[in-house]
MIVOKE-783769 format. One line per field, with one value per residue: x, y, z of N, C-alpha, C in turn; residue number from 0; residue in three letters. Coordinates in steps of 0.2 Angstrom, whole numbers. Example, Ala and Ser with C-alpha at 12.3 -4.5 7.8 and 13.67 -1.06 7.14 Angstrom:
BEGIN
npx = 66_64
npy = -28_-11
npz = 39_35
capx = 62_68
capy = -22_-5
capz = 39_36
cpx = 66_64
cpy = -16_0
cpz = 39_39
pator = 0_1
milum = ALA_SER
***
This chain:
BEGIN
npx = 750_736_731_736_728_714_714_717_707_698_697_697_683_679_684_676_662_668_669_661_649_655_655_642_636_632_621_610_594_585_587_592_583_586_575_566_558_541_528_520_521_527_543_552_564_582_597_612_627_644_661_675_693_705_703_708_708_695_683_680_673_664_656_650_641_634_627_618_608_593_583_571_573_584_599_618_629_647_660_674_687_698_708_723_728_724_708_699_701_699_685_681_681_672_663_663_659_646_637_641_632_620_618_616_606_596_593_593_595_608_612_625_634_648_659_672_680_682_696_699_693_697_693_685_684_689_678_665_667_666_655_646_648_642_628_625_620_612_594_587_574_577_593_607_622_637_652_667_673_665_654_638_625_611_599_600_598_583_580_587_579_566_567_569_558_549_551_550_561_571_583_595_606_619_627_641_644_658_674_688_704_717_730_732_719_712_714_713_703_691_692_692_677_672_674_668_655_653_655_645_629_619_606_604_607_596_585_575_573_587_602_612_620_626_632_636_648_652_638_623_606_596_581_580_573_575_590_592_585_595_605_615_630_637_633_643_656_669_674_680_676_663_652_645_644_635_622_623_616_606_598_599_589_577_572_570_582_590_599_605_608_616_619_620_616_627_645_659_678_688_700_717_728_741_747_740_725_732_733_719_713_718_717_704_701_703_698_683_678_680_670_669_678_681_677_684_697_694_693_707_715_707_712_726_724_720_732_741_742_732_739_751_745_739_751_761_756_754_768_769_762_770_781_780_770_758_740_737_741_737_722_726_729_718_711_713_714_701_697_703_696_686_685_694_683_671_679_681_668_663_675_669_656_661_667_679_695_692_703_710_704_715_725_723_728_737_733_724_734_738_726_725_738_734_724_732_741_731_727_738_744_731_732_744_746_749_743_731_732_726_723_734_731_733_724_721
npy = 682_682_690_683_673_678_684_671_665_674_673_658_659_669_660_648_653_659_646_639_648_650_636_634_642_636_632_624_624_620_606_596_581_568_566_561_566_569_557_562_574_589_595_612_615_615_622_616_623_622_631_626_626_621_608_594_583_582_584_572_563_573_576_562_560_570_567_554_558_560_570_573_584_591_601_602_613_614_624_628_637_643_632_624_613_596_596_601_592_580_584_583_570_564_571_564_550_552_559_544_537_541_539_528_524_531_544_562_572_580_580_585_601_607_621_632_644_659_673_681_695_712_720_708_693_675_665_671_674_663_659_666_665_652_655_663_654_645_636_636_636_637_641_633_631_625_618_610_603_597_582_575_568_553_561_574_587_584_586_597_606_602_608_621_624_622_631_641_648_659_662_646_637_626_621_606_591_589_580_574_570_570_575_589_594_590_594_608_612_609_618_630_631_631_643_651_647_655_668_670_667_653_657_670_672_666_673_683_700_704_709_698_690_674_663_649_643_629_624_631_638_644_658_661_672_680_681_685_699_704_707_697_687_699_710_707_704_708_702_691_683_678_671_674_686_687_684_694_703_698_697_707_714_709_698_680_673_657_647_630_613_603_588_578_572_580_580_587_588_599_604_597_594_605_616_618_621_633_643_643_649_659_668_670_674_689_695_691_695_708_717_717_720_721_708_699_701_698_686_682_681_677_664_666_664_651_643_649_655_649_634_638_642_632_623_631_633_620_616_626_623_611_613_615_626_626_629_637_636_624_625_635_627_616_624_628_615_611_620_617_601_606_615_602_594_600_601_587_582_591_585_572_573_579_567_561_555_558_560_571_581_585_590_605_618_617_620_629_638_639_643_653_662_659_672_682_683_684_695_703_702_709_722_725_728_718_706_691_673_662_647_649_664_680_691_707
npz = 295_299_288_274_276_274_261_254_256_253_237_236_238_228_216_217_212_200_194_194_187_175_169_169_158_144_140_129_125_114_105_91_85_76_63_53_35_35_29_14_15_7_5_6_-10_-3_-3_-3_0_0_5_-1_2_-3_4_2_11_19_9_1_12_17_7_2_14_12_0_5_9_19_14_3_-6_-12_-17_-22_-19_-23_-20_-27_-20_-27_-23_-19_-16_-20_-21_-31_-42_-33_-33_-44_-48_-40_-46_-56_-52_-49_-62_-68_-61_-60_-75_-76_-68_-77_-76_-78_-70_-60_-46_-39_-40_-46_-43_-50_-41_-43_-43_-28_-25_-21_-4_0_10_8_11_12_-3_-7_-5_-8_-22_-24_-20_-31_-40_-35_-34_-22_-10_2_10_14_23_23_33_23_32_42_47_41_48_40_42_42_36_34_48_53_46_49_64_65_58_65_75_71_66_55_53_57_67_71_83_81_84_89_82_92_91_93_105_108_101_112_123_122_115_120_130_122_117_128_133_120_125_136_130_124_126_123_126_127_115_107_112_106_111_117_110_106_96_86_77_69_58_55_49_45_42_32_26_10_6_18_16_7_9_16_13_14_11_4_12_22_17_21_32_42_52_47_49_64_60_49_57_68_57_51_64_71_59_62_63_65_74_77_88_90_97_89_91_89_74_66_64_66_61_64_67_64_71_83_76_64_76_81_70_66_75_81_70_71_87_91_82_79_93_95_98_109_121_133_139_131_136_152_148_145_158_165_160_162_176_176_173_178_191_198_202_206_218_226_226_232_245_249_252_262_272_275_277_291_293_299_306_298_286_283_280_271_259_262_255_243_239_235_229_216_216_212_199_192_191_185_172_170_167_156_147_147_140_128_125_128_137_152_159_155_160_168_159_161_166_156_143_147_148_133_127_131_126_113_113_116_107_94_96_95_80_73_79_76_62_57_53_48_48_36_27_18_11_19_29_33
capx = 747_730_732_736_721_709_716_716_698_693_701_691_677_679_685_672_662_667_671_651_647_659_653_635_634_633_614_609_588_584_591_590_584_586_570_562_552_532_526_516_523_533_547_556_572_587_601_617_633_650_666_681_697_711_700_706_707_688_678_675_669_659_651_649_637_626_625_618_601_585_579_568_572_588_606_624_635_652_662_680_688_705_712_731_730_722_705_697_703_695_680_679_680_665_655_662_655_638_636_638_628_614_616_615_598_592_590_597_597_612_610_629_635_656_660_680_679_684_699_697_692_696_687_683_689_687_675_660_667_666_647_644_646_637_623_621_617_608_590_582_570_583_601_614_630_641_661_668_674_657_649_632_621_609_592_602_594_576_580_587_572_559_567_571_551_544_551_549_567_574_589_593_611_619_633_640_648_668_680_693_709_725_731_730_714_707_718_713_696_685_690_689_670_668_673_661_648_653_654_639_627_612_600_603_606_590_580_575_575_592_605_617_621_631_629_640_649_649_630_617_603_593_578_583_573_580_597_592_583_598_613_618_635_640_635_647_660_676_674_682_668_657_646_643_642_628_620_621_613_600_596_599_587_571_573_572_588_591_605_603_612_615_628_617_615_633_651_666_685_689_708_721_735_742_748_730_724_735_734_712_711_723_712_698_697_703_692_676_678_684_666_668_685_680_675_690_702_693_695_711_716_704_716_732_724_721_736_748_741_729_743_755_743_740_758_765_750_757_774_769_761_773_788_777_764_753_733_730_744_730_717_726_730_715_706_716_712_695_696_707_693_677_688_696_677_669_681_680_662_668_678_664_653_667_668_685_697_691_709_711_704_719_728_719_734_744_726_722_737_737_722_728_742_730_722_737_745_727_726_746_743_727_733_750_743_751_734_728_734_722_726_739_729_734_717_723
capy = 676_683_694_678_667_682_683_663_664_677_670_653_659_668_654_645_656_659_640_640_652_648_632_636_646_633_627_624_622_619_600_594_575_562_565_561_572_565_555_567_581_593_602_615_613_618_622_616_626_621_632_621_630_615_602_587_578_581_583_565_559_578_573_557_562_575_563_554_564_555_574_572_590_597_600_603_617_615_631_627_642_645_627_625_605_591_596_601_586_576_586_582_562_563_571_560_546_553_557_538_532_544_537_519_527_534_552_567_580_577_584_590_604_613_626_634_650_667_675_684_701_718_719_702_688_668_661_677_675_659_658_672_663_648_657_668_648_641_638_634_642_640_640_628_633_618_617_605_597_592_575_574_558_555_564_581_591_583_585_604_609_603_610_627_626_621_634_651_653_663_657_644_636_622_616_600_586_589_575_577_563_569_578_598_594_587_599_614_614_610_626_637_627_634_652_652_647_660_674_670_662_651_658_675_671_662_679_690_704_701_711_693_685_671_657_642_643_624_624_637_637_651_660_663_679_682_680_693_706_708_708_691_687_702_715_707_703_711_698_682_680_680_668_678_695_686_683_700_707_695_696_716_717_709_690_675_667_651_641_623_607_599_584_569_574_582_579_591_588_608_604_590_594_610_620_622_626_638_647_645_653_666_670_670_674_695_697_690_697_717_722_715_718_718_701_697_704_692_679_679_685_671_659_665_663_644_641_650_655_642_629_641_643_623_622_634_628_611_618_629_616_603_617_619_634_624_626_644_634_621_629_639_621_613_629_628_609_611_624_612_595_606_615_595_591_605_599_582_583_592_582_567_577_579_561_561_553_564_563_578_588_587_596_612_621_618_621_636_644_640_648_663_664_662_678_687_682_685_702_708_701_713_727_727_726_711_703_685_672_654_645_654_671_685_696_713
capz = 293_297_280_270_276_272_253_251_258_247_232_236_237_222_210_216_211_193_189_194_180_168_168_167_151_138_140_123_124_108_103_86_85_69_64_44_35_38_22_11_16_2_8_-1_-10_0_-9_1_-2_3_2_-2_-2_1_10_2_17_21_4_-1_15_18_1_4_20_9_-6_7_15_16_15_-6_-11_-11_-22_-18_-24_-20_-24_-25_-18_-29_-20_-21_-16_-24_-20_-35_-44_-30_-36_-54_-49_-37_-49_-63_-53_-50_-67_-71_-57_-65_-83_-73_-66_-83_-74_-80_-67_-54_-37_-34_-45_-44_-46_-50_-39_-47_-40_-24_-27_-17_0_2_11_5_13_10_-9_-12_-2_-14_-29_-24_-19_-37_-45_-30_-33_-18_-6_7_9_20_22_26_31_21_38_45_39_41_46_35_42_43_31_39_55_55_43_54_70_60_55_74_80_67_64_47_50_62_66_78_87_79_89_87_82_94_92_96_113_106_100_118_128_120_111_125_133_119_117_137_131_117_127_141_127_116_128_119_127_125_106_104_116_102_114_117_103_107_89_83_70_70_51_49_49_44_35_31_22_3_5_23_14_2_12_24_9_13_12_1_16_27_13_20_39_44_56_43_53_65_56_45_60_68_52_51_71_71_56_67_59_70_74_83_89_93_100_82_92_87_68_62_67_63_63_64_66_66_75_85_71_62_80_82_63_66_82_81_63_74_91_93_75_84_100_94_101_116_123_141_141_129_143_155_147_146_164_171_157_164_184_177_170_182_198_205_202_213_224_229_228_238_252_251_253_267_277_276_281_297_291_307_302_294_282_283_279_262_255_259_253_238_237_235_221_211_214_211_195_189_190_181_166_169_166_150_143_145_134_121_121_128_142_156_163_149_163_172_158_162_164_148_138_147_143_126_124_132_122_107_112_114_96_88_96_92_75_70_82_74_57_54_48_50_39_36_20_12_11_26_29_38
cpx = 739_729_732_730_716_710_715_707_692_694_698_686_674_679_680_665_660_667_663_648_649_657_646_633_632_626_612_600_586_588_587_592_586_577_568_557_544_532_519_517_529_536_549_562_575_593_607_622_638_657_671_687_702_707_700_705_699_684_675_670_662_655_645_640_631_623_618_609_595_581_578_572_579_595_611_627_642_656_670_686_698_711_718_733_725_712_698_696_699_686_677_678_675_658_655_658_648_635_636_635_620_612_613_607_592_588_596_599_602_612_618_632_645_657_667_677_683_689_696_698_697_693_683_687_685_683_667_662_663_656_643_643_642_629_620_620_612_600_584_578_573_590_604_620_633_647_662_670_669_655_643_628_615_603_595_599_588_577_581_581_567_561_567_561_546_546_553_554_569_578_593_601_614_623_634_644_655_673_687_699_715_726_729_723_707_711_717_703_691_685_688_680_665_667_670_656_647_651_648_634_619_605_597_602_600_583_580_573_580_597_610_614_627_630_637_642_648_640_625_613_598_588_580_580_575_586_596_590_590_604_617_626_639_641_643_654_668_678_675_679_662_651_642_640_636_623_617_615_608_594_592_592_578_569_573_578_589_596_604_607_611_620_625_615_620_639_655_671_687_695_710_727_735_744_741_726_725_732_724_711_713_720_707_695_697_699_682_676_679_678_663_676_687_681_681_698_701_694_703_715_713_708_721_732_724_726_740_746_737_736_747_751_743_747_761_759_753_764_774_767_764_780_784_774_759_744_731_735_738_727_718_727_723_710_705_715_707_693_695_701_686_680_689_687_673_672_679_671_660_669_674_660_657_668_676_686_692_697_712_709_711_725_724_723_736_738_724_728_740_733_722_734_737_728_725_739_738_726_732_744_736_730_739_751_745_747_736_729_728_722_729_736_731_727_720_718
cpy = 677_687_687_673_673_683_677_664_668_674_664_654_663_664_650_646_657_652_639_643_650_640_629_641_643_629_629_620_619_611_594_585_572_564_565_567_567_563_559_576_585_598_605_613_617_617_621_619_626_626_629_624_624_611_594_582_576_580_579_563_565_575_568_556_565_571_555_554_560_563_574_579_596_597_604_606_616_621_630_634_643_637_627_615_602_592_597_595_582_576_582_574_562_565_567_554_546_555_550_535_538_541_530_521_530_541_556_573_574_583_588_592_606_616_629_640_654_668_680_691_706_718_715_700_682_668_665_677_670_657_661_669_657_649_660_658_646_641_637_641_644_640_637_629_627_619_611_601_596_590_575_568_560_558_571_586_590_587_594_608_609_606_617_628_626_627_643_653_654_661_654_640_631_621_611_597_588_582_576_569_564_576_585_599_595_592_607_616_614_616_631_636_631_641_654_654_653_667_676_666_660_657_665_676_671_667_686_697_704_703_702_690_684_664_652_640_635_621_629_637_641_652_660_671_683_686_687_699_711_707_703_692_694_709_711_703_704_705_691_681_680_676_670_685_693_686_688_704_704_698_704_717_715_702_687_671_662_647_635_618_603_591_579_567_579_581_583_589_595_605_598_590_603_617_624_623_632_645_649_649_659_672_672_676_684_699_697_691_706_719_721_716_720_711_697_697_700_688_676_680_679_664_660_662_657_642_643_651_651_636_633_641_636_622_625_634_623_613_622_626_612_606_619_625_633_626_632_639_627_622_633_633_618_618_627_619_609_615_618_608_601_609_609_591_592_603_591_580_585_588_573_570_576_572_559_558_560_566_567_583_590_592_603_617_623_619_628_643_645_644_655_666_665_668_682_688_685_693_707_708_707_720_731_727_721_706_696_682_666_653_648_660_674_691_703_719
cpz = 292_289_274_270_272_263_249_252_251_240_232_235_230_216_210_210_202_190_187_186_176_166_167_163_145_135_133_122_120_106_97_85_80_68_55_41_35_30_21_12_10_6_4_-2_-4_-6_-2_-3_3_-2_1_-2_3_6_5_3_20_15_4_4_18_11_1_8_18_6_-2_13_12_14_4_-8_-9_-18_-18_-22_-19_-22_-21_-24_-20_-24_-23_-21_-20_-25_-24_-39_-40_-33_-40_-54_-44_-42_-55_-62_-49_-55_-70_-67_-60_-71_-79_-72_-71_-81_-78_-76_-61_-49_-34_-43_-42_-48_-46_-46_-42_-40_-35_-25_-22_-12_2_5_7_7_9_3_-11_-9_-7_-21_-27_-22_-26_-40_-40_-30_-29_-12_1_6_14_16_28_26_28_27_43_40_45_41_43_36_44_42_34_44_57_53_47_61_68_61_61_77_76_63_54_49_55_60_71_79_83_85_85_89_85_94_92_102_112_105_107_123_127_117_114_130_128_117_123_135_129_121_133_137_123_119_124_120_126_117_104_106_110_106_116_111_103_101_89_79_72_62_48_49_50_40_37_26_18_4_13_21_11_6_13_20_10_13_9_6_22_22_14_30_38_49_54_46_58_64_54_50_65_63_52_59_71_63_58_66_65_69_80_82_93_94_92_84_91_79_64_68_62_66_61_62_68_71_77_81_69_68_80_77_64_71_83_74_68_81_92_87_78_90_101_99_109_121_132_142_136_136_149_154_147_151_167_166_161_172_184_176_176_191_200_205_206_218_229_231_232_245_255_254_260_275_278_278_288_298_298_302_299_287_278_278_270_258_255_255_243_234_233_228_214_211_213_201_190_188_185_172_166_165_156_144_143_142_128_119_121_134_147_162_160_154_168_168_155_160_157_142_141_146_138_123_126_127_116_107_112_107_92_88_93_82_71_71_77_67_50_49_51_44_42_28_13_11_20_25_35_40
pator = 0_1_2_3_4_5_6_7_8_9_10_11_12_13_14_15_16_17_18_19_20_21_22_23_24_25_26_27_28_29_30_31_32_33_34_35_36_37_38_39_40_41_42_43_44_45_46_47_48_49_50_51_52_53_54_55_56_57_58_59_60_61_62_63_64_65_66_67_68_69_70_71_72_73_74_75_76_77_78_79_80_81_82_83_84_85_86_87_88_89_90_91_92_93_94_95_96_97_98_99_100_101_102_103_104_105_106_107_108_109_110_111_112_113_114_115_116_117_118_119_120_121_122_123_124_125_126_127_128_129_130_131_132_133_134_135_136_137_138_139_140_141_142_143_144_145_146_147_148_149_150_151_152_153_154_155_156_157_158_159_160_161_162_163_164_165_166_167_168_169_170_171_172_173_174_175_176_177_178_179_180_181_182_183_184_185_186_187_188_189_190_191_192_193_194_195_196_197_198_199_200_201_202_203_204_205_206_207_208_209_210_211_212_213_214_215_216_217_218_219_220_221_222_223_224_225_226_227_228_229_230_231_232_233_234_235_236_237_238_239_240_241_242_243_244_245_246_247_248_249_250_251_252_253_254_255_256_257_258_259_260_261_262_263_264_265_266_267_268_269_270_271_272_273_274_275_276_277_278_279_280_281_282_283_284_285_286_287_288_289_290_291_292_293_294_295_296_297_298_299_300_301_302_303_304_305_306_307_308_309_310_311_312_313_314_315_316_317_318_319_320_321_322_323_324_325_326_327_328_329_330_331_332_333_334_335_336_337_338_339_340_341_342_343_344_345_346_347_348_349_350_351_352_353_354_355_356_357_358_359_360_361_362_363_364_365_366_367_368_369_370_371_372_373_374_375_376_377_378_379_380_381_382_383_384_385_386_387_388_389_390_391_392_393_394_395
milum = UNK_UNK_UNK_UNK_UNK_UNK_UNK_UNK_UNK_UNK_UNK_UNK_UNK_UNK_UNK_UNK_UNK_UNK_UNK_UNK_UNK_UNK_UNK_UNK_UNK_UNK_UNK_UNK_UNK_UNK_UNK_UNK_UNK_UNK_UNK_UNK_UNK_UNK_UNK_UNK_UNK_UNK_UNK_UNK_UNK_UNK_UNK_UNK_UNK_UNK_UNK_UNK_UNK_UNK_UNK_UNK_UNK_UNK_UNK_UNK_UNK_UNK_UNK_UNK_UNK_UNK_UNK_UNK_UNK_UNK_UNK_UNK_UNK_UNK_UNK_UNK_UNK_UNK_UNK_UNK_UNK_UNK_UNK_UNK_UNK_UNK_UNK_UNK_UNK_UNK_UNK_UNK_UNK_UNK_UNK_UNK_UNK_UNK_UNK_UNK_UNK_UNK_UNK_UNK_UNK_UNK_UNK_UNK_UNK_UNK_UNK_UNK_UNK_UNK_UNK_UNK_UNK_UNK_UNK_UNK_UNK_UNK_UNK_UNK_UNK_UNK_UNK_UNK_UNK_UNK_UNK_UNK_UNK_UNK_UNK_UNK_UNK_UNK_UNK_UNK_UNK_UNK_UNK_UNK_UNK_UNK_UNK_UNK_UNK_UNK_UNK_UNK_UNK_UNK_UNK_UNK_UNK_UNK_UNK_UNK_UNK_UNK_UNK_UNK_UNK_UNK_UNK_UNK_UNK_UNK_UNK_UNK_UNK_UNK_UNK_UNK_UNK_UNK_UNK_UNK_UNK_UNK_UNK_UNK_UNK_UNK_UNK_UNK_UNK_UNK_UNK_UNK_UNK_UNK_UNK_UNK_UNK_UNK_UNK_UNK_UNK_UNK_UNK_UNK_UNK_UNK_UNK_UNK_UNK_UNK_UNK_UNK_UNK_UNK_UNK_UNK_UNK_UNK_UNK_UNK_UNK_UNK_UNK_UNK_UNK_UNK_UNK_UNK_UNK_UNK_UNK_UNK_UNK_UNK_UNK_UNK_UNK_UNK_UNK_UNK_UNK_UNK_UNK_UNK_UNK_UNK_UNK_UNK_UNK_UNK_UNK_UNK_UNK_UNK_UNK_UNK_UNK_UNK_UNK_UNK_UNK_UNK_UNK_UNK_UNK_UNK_UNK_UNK_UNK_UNK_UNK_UNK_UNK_UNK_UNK_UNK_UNK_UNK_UNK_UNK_UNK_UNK_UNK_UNK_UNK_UNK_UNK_UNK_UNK_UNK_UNK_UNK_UNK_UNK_UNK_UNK_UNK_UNK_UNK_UNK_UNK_UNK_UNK_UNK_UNK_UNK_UNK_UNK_UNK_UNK_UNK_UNK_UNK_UNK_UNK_UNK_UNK_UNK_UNK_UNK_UNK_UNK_UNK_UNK_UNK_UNK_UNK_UNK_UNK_UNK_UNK_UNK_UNK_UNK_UNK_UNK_UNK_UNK_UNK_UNK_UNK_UNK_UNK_UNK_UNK_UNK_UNK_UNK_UNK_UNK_UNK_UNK_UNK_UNK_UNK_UNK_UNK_UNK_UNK_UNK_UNK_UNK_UNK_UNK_UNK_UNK_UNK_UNK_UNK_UNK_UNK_UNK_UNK_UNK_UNK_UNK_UNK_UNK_UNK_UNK_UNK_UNK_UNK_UNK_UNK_UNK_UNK_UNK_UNK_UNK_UNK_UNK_UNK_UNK_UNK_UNK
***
């Protein structure tokens, strides 16, 4: 029995331990307020660019949000990426009705352009195309790249520019607030939010000494001659982490990159249910992670110990002690107890941030070994050169 208490003890003292760390990775210094641009002040254009491929669920009301920007000096490219659903169409009736709200105004120049994207070439994937076309019309001094599923409140454009210009950066990127409204969403996304933050920590991102880069694709906004120095979308053309990669080549080329708390000034609905989880993550997670596959390997090891072994271990405690285990039995439940309320804390805390029940932390469990699964499926799937599918395209 002595053997057993030394193992639960170490194993305590451990989990504590990590739950500590893993839950102190995520500090995001930098936090971008609602703020205007100063009266008198000329800023440069920005040229916002959005790829679109099948988002007719989010467009109108993403557009909506840009059309929107107190910010004077910008335009909207949408670059409709070969859509197979309605989304185009949606297109053509938004801009039909900002050309008549134009004539009603007696201006001529309108602020949102679309654009049909050209078939996907060889050595490309979507997203790095369709960026790529929007970028050869775009003509401003900088560039924002927007997913079509982040809406924008309206001092966006303001507010990112001026923190971007107080603080140096070439090309400067944020967290948004995420829309989380059905169980899959709040049961899984706040951990993959946590691993982020453990893989890719701000602080190291934001420490130009430091190789650590990563960008945040539904929000980036960048020099125009940054963009070009460092080959822009075209060097990293053949990656479905093109947000990151962009960010490496920028960072790695001696450029200032910054990541920032954007959760008061954009909101994204990434996914609506467990399926589109599942198909984005699985796309994502063993592709942005190939150059780390230590800390891939942990992650999902310290998934499966959430998921399968703490819950046995509480259990079989509780079980031990109540079959007359006497106090080292004790001692491995309450040990075990302890884990579990500083663990159900750590999320609970979590999921008040996210803006969520915080009795979502009790499914830790069925969340953490979702996301383990995800990283198994997204690793067999490259490994076995099955590829990665996301809107009807498979990328191998």
């Amino acid at each position: 029995m002595l053997e057993i208490l030394f193992l639960s003890t170490l194993a305590f003292i451990l989990a504590l331990l990590v739950t500590w760390w893993l839950h102190g990775q995520h500090q995001l210094d930098i936090v971008v307020t609602p703020t205007a641009i100063p009266p008198g002040q000329q800023p440069p254009l920005i040229s916002v660019i959005i790829p679109a491929r099948n988002e007719a669920r989010n467009i109108r009301r993403c557009l909506a949000a840009l059309l929107a920007q107190d910010y004077p000096c910008y335009e909207i490219i949408v670059v409709d990426d070969r859509s197979t659903d309605e989304t185009l169409s949606i297109l053509g009736q938004i801009q039909a009705e900002q050309t008549a709200l134009a004539a009603q105004a007696g201006s001529v120049q309108l602020r949102l352009q679309v654009v049909e994207g050209a078939d996907l070439p060889a050595g490309w994937t979507g997203k790095p195309h369709a960026l790529h076309q929007g970028v050869s019309i775009a003509r401003g001094e900088w560039f924002c790249f927007i997913d079509a599923d982040t809406f924008a409140s309206p001092e966006l454009l303001s507010s990112a520019y001026l923190t971007a210009a107080q603080h140096d950066a070439h090309m400067f990127s944020m967290l948004t607030r995420q829309e989380l409204l059905t169980f899959w969403e709040r049961a899984i996304l706040p951990l993959v939010f946590t691993a982020l933050g453990v893989g890719f920590p701000a602080r190291r991102v934001n420490d130009p000494s430091k190789p650590d880069a990563i960008a945040n694709g539904q929000f980036i906004l960048i020099r125009r001659d940054v963009y070009e120095a460092t080959g822009g979308h075209a060097a990293v053309r053949e990656r479905i982490d093109e947000d990151r990669a962009l960010a490496q080549t920028v960072k790695g080329a001696g450029y200032r990159l910054l990541l920032a708390n954007g959760w008061q000034v954009a909101v994204t609905r990434m996914y609506t249910g467990f399926s589109e989880i599942w198909e984005g993550w699985t796309k994502n997670i063993f592709l942005g992670m190939r150059d780390q596959l230590g800390l891939l390997s942990f992650g999902a090891l310290v998934g499966l110990l959430g998921a399968l072994a703490l819950p046995a271990w509480l259990l079989l405690g509780v079980l031990w002690l109540l079959g007359g285990g006497g106090p080292v039995a004790g001692i491995v439940a309450a040990q075990a107890l302890l884990v579990w309320a500083a663990l159900l804390y750590s999320r609970a805390q979590a999921c008040r941030a996210f803006e969520i029940s915080q009795a979502y932390a009790f499914t830790l469990p069925l969340g953490a070994f979702m996301l383990t699964a995800m990283m198994f499926a997204s690793t067999f799937k490259v490994l076995s050169g099955r590829g990665v599918s996301w809107r009807g395209r498979t990328y191998r």
